[in-house]
GULOSE-84519 format. One record per residue: chain; x, y, z of N, C-alpha, C, CB in turn; residue number from 1; residue in one letter. Coordinates in nm, 2 decimals, always signed. Glycine has a CB too. Example, Ala and Ser with C-alpha at 12.3 -4.5 7.8 and 13.67 -1.06 7.14 Angstrom:
! residues 2
<pt 'A', <+1.32, -0.57, +0.78>, <+1.23, -0.45, +0.78>, <+1.32, -0.33, +0.78>, <+1.13, -0.45, +0.90>, 1, 'A'> <pt 'A', <+1.28, -0.22, +0.71>, <+1.37, -0.11, +0.71>, <+1.29, +0.00, +0.79>, <+1.41, -0.06, +0.57>, 2, 'S'> 
END
This chain:
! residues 101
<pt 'A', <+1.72, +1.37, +2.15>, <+1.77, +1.26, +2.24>, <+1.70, +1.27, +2.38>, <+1.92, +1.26, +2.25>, 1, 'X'> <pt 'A', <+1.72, +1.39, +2.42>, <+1.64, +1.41, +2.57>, <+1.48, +1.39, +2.55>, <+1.67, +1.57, +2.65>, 2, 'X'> <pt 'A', <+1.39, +1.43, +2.42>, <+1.28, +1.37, +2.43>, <+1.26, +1.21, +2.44>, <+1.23, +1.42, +2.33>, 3, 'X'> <pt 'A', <+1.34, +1.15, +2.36>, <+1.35, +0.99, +2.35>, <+1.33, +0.97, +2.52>, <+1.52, +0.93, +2.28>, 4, 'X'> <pt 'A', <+1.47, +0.98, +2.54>, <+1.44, +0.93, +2.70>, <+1.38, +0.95, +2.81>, <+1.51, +0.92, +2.76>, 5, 'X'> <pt 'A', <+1.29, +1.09, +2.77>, <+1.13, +1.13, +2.85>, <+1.06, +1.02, +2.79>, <+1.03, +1.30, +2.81>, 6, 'X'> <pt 'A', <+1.05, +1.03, +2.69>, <+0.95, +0.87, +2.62>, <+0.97, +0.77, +2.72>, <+1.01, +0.79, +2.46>, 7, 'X'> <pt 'A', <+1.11, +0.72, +2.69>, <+1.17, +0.61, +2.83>, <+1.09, +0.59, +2.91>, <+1.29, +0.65, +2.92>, 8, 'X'> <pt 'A', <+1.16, +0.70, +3.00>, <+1.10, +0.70, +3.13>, <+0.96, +0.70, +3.17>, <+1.15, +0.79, +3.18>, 9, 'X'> <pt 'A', <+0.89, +0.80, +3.06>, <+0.75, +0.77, +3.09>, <+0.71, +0.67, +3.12>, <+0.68, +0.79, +3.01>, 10, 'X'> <pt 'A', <+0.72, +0.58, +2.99>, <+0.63, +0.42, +2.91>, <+0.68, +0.37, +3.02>, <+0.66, +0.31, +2.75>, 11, 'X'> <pt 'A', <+0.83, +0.30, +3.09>, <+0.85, +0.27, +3.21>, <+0.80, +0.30, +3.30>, <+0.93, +0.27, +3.24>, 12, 'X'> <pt 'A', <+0.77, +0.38, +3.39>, <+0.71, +0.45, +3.47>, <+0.50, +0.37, +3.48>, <+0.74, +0.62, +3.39>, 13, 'X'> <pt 'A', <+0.52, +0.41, +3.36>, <+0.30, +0.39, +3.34>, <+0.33, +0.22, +3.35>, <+0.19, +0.45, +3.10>, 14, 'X'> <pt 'A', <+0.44, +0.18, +3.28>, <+0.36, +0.05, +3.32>, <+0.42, -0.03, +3.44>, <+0.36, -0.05, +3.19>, 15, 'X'> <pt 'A', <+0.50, +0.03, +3.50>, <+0.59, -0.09, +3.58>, <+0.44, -0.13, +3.73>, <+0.80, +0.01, +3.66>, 16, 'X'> <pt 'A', <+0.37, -0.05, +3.66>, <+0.26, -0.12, +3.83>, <+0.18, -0.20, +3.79>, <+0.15, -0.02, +3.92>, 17, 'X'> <pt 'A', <+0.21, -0.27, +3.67>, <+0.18, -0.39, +3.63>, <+0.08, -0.44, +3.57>, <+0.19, -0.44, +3.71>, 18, 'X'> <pt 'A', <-0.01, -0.32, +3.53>, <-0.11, -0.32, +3.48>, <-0.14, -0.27, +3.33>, <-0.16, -0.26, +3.56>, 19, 'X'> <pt 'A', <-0.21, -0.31, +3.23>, <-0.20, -0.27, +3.13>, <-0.19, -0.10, +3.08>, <-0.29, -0.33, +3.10>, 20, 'X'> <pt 'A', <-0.20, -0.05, +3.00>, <-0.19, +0.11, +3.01>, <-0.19, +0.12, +2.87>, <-0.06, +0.19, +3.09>, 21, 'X'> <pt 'A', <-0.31, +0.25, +2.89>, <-0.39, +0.28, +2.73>, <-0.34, +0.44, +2.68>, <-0.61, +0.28, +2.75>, 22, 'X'> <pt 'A', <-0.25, +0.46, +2.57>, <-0.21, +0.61, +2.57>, <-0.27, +0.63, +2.47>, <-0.07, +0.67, +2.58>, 23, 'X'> <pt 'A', <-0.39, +0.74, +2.44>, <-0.42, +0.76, +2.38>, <-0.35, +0.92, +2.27>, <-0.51, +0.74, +2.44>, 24, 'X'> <pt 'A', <-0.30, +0.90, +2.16>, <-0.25, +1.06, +2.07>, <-0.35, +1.05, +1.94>, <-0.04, +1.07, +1.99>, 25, 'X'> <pt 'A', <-0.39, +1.21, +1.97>, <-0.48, +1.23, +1.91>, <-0.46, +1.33, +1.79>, <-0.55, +1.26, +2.00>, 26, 'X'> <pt 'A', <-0.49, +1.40, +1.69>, <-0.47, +1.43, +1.59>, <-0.30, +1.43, +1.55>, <-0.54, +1.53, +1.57>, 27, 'X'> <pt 'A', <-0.26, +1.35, +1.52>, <-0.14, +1.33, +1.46>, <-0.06, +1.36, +1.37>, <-0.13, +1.28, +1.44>, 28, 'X'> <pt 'A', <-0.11, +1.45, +1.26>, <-0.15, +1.48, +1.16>, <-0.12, +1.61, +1.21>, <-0.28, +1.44, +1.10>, 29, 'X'> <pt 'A', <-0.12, +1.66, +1.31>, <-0.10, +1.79, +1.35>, <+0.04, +1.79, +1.45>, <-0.24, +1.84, +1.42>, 30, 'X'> <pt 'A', <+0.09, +1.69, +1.46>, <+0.20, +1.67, +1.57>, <+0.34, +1.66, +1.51>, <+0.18, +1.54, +1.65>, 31, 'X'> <pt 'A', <+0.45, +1.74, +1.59>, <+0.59, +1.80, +1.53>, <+0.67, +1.69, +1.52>, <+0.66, +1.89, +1.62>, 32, 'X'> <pt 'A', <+0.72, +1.66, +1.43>, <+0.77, +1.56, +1.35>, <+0.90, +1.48, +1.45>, <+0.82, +1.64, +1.19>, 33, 'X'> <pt 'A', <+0.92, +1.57, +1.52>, <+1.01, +1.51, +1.63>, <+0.96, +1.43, +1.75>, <+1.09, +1.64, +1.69>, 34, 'X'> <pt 'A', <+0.82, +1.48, +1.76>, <+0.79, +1.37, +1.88>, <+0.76, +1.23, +1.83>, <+0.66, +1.42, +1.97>, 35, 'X'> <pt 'A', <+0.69, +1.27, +1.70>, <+0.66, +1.12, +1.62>, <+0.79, +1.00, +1.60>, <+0.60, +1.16, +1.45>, 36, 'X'> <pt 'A', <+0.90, +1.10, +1.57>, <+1.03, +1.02, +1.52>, <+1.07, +0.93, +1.67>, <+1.18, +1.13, +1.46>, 37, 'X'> <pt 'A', <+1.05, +1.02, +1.78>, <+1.11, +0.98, +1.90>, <+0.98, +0.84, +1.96>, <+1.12, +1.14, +2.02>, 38, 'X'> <pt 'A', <+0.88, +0.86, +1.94>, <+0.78, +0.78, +1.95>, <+0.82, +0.63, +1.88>, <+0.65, +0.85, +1.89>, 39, 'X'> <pt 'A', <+0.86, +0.66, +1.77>, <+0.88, +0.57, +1.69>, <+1.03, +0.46, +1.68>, <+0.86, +0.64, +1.57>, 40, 'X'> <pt 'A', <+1.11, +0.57, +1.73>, <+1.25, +0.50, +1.77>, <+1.21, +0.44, +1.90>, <+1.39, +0.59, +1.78>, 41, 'X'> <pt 'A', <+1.14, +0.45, +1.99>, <+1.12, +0.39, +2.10>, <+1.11, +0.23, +2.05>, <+0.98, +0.45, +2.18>, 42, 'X'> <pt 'A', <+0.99, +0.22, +1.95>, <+0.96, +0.10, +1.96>, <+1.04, -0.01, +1.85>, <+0.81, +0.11, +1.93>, 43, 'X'> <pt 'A', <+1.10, +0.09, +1.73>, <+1.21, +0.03, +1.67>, <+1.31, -0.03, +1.74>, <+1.26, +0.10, +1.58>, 44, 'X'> <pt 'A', <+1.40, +0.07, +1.82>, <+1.48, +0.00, +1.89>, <+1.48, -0.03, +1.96>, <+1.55, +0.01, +1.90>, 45, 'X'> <pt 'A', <+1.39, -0.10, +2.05>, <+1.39, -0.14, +2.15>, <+1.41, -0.30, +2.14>, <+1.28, -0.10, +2.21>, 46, 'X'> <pt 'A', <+1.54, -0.39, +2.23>, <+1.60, -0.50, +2.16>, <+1.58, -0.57, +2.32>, <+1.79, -0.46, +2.07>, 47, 'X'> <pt 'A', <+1.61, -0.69, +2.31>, <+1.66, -0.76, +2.43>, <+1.75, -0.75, +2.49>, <+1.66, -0.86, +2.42>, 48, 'X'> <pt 'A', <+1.76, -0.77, +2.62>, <+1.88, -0.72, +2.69>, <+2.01, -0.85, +2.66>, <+1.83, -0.71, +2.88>, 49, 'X'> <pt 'A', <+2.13, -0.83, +2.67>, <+2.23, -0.94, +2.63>, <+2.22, -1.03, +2.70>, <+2.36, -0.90, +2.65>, 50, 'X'> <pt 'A', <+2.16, -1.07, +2.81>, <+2.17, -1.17, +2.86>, <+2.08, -1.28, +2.82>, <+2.16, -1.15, +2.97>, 51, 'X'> <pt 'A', <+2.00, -1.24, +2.71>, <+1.92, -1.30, +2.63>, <+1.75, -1.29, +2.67>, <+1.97, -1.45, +2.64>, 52, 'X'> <pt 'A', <+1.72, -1.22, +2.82>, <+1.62, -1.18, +2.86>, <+1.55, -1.06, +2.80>, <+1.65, -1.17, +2.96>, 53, 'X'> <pt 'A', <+1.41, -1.06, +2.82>, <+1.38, -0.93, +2.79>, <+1.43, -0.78, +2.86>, <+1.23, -0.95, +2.80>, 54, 'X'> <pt 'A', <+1.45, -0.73, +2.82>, <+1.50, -0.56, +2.89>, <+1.40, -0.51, +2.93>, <+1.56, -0.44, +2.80>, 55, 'X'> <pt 'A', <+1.47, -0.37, +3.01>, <+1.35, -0.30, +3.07>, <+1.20, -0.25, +2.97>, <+1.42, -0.15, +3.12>, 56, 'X'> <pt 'A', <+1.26, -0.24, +2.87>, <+1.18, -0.12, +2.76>, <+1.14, -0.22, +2.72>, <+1.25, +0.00, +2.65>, 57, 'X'> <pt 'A', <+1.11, -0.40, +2.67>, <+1.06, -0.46, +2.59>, <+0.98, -0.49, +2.72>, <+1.13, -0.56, +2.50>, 58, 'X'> <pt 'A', <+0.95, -0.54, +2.83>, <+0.85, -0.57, +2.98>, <+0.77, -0.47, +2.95>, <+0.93, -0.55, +3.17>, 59, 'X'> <pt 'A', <+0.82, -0.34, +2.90>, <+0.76, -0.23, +2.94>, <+0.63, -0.21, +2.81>, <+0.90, -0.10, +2.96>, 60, 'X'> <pt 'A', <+0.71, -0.25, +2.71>, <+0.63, -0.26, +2.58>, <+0.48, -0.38, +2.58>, <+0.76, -0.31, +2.45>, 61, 'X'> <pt 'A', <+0.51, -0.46, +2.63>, <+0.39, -0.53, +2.67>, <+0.28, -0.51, +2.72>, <+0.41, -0.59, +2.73>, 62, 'X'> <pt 'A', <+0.27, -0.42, +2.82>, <+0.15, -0.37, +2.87>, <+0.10, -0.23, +2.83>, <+0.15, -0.37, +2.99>, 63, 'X'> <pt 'A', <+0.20, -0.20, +2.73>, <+0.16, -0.08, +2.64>, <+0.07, -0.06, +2.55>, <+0.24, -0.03, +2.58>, 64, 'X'> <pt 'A', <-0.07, +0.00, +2.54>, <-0.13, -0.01, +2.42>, <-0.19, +0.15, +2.34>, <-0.25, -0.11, +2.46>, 65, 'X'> <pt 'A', <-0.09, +0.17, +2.24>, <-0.11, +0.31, +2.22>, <-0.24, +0.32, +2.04>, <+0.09, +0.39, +2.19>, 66, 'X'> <pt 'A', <-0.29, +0.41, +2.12>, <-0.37, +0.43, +2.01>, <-0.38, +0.57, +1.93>, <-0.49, +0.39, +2.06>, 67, 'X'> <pt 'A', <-0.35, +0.58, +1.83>, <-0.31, +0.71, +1.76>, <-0.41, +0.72, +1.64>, <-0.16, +0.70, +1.70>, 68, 'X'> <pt 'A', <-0.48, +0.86, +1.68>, <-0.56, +0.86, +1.56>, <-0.51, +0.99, +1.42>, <-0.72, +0.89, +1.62>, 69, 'X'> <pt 'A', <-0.51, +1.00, +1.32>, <-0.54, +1.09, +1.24>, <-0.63, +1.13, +1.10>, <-0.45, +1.09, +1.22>, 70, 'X'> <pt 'A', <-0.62, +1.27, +1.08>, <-0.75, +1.28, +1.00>, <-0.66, +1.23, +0.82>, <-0.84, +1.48, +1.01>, 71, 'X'> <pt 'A', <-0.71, +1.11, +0.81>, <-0.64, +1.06, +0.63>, <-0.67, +1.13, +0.56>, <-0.69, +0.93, +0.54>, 72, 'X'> <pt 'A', <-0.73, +1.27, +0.55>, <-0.78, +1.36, +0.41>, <-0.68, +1.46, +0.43>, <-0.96, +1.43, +0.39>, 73, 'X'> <pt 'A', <-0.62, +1.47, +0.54>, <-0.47, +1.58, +0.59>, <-0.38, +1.52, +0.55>, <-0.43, +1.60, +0.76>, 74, 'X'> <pt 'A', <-0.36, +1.37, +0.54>, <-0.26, +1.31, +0.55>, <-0.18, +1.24, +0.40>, <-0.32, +1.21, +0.65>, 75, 'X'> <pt 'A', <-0.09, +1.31, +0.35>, <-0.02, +1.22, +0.24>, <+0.00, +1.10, +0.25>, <+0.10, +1.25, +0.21>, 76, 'X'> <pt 'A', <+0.03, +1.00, +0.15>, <+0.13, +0.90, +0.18>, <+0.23, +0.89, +0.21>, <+0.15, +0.85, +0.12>, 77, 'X'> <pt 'A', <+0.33, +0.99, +0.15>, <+0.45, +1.11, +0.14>, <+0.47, +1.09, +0.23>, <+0.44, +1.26, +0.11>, 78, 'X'> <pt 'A', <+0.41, +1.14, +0.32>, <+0.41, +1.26, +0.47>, <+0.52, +1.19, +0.57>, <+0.21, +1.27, +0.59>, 79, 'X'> <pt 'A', <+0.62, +1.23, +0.71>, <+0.68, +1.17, +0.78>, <+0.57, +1.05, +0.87>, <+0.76, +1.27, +0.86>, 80, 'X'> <pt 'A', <+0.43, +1.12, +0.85>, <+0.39, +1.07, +0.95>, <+0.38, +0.88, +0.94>, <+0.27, +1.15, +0.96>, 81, 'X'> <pt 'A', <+0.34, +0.90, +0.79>, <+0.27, +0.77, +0.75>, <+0.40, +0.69, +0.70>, <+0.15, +0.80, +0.64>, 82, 'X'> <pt 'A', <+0.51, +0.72, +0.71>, <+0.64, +0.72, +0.69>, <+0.72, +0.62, +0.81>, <+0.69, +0.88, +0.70>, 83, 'X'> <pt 'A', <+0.68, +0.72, +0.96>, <+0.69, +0.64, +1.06>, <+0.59, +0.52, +1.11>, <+0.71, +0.72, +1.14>, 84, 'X'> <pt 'A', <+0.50, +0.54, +1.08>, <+0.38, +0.42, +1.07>, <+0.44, +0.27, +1.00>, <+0.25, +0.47, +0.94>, 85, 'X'> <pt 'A', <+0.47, +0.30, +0.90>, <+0.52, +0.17, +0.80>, <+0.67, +0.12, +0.84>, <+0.53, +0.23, +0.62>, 86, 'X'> <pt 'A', <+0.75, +0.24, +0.91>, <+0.85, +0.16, +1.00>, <+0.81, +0.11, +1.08>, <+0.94, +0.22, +1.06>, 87, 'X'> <pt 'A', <+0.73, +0.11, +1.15>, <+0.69, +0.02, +1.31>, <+0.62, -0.09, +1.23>, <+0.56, +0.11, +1.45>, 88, 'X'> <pt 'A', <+0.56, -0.07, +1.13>, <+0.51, -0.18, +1.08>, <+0.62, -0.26, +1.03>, <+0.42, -0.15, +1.00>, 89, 'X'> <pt 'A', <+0.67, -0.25, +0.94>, <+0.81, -0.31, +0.89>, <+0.91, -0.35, +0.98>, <+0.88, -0.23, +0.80>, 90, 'X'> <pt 'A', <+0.94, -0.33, +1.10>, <+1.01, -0.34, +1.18>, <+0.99, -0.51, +1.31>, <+0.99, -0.20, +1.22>, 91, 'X'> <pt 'A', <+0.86, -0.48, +1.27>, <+0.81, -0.63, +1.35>, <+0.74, -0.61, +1.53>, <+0.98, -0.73, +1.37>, 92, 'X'> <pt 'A', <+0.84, -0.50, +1.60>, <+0.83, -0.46, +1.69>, <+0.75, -0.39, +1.72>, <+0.91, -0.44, +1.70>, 93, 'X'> <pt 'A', <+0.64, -0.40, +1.65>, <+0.52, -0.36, +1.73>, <+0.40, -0.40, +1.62>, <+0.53, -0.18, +1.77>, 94, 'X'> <pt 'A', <+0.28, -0.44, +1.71>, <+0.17, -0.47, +1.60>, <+0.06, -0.29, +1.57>, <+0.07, -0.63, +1.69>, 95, 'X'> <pt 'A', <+0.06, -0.31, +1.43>, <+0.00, -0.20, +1.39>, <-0.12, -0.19, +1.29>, <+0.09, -0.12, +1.35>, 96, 'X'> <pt 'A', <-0.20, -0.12, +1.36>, <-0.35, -0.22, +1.26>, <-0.40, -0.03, +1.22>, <-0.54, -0.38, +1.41>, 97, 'X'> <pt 'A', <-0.39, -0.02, +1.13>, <-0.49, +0.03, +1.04>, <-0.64, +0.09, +1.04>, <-0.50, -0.04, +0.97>, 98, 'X'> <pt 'A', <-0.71, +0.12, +1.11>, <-0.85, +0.14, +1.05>, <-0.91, +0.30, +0.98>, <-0.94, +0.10, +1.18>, 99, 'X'> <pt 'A', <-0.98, +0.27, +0.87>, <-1.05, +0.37, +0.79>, <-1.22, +0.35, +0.83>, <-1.01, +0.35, +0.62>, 100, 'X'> <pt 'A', <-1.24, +0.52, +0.95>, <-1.40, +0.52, +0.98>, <-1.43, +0.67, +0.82>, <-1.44, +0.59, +1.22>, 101, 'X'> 
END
């Protein structure tokens, strides 16, 4: 939970100066299954605020563009990783594109 809301505060933080912002994570495939989950609940639950406006964390999701790479010959289908992938994909709340170099 306290990683989650370092996440928070980060992505808030990078983007509130209004400018786009590029985070790059790099072998993924090698990364502890807890930062990925926390990465990933960021963008699942992140909802609109009740007042029917967007919330802090969806403003914040907009100028966010993360790019995550890993090596696919490491990687199961199995695996949490690719696990949490297909949630963000299935979820709607975030666009997630795929590429095989």
């Amino acid at each position: 939970k306290r990683l989650q809301n370092l996440f928070n505060v980060l992505f808030k933080s990078l983007c509130s100066v209004g400018r786009p912002v590029l985070l790059t994570l790099d072998d993924l495939q090698w990364s502890q299954s807890f930062a990925v989950d926390d990465m990933t609940d960021f963008f699942v639950n992140c909802i609109p605020n009740s007042s029917g406006g967007l919330g802090e964390i969806e403003i914040c999701r907009r100028g966010l563009l993360i790019a995550g790479t890993f090596r696919s010959n490491e990687v199961e289908a199995s695996d949490d990783l690719i696990q949490r992938i297909n949630l963000m994909k299935e979820s709607g709340r975030a666009n997630v594109t795929m590429l095989t170099v």
